[in-house]
C-alpha positions in Angstrom: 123.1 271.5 47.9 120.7 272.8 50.5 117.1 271.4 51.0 114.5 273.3 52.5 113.1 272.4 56.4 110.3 269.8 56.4 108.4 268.7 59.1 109.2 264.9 59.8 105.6 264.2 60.5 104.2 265.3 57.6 104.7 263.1 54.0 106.7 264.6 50.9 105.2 267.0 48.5 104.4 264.2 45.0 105.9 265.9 41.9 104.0 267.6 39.3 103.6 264.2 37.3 102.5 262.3 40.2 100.0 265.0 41.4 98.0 265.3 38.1 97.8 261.5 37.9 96.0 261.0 41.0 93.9 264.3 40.1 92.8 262.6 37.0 91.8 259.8 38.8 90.1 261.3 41.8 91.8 259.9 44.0 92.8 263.3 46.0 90.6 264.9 49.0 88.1 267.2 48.0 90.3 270.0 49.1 93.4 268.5 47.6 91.0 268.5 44.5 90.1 271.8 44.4 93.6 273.2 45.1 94.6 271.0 41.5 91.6 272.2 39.7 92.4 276.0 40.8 96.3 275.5 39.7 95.7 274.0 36.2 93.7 277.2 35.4 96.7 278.9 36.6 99.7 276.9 35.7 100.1 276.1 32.1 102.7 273.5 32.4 100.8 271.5 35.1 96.9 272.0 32.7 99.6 270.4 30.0 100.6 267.5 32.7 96.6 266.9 33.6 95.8 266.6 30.1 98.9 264.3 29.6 97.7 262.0 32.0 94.2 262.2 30.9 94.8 261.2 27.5 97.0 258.4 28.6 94.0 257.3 31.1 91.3 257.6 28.8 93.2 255.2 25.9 93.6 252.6 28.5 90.2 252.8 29.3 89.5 251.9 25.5 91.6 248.2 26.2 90.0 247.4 28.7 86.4 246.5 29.5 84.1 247.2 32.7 83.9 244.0 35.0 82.2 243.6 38.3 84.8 241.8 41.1 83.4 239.0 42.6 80.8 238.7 45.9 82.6 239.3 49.3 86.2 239.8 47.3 87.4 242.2 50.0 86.2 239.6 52.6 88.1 236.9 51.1 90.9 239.0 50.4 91.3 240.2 54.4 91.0 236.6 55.4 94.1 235.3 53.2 96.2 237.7 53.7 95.8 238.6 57.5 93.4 235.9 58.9 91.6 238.1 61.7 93.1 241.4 61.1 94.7 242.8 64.1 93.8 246.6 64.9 97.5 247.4 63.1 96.6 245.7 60.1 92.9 246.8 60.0 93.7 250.7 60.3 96.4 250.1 57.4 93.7 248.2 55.2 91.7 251.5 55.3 94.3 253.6 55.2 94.1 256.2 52.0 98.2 256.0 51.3 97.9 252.7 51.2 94.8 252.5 48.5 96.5 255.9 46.7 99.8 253.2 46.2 97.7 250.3 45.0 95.9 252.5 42.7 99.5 253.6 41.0 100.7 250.8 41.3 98.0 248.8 39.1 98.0 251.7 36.8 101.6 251.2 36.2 101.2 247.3 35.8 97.9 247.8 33.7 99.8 250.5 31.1 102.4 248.0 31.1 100.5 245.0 30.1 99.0 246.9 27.8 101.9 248.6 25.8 104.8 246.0 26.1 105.4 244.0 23.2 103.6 246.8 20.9 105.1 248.9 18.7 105.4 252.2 19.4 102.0 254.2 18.9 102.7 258.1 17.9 102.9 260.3 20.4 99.7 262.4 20.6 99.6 266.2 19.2 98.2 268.8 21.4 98.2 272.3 22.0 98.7 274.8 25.3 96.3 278.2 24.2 97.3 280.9 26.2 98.0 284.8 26.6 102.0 285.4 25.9 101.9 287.8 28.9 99.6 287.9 31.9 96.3 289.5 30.6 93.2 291.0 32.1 91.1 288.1 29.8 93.0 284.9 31.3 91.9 282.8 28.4 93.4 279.3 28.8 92.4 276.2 26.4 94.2 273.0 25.7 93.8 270.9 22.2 94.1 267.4 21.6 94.1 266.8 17.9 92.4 263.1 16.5 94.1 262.9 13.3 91.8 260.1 12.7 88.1 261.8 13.1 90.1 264.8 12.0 88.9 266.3 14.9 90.5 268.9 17.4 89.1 268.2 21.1 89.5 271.0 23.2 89.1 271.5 27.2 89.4 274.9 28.7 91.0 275.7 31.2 89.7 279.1 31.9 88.6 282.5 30.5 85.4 283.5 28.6 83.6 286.5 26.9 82.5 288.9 27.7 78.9 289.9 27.6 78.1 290.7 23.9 81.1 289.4 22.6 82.4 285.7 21.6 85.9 284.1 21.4 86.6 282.4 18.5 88.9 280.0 17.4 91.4 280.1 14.3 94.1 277.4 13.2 97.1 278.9 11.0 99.0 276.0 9.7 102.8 277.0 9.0 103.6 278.8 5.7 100.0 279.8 5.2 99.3 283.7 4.5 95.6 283.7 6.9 94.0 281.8 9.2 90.9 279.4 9.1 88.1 279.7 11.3 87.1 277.2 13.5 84.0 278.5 14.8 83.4 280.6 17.9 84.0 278.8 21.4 80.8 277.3 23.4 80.0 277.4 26.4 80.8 273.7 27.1 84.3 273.1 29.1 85.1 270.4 26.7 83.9 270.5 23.1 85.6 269.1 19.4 85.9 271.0 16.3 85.9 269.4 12.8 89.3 270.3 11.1 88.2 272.3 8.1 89.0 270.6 4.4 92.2 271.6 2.8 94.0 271.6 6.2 96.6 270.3 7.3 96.9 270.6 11.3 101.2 269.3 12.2 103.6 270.1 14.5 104.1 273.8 14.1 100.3 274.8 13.2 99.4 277.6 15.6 96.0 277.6 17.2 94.4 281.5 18.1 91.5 283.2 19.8 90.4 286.2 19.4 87.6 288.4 20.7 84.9 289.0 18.1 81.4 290.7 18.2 78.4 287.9 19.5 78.3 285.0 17.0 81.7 285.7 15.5 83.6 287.2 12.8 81.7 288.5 9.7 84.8 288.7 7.2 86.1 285.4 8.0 88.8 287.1 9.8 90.1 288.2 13.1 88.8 291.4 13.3 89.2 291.9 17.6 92.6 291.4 19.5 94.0 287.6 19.6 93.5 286.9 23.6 95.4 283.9 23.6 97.3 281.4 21.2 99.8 278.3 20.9 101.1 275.5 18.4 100.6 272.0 17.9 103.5 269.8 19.3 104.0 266.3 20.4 103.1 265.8 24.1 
């Protein structure tokens, strides 16, 4: 099998999984940043990878408290390991591969620590929104669903409405005739909606937007186009 040309100076290309970890992490350039940032609003499978990783990030942060590091660790930490640093070793102390590696690295060891030995926790629910086809209204959301709080926590990705208008969200679990309203979308790029009583939001429930007059529906019903939707699955 063939492999494209590369240039031998230049480091390999991190896959998709790899990317949206350090972008979740800042630890990309700001142009490296912004390149992530403009694909996710783009690329549904690599918003679903960002959010993966973000979810997984911001659990671990729940185990684990804030501490300080000790006074002059880094100073003590240069002089056992190298003693007086040559040049060599200096420029690879500060080197940003190097920190990029010992950033994955203890994220790998931490998520260990911190899962091995427990029992499988379910995997999380969540939910690509999206336009079936390439549309002039690019509206992009994803959903995380709490099952505790009962609570759907959504981030988007893109899209928004237009002037005198508002998007508003529905959730249509499967089997039922109609969907419920979940209110109209805010302004916020991350925001949670209360699942409404009587509902039961699985694998399989779809989530909608439509485009509704300013302030939303007045039947309770979709009355403009759906812009964009998607189902609950496991991640």
């Amino acid at each position: 099998m063939s492999t494209p040309d590369v240039d031998p100076g230049q480091p390999d290309e991190p896959d998709d999984a790899a990317l949206a970890a350090e972008y979740v992490l800042r630890l990309l350039d700001p142009t490296e940043e912004a390149a992530c940032a403009a694909r996710a609003a783009q690329d549904r499978a690599f918003a679903a990878e960002v959010a993966r990783w973000r979810t997984a990030f911001e659990a671990l942060d729940a185990e684990f408290a804030e501490a300080a590091p000790p006074p002059r660790m880094l100073e003590r930490a240069e002089a056992r390991l190298f003693g007086r640093p040559p040049p060599l070793a200096a420029r690879l102390w500060g080197s940003v591969a190097l920190w990029r590696g010992v950033a994955a690295l203890a994220v790998v060891a931490a998520l260990a620590v911190g899962l091995l030995g427990r029992p499988p926790e379910p995997r999380p629910l969540v939910a690509t929104v999206a336009p079936a086809a390439p549309a002039t209204d690019n509206v992009q959301l994803v959903a995380l669903l709490d099952p505790e709080a009962r609570l759907l926590r959504f981030t988007r990705i893109a899209g928004a409405a237009p002037p005198g208008s508002s998007l508003e969200l529905w959730v249509m679990p499967e089997g039922a005739s109609a969907p419920a309203s979940l209110g109209v979308v805010p302004a916020e790029e991350r925001f949670s909606v209360p699942v409404p009583e009587g509902i039961a939001v699985a694998p399989g429930t779809a989530i909608l937007v439509s485009l509704e007059v300013a302030g939303g529906s007045p039947t309770g019903q979709p009355q403009g186009p759906v812009l964009a939707q998607g189902a609950i699955g496991e991640l």
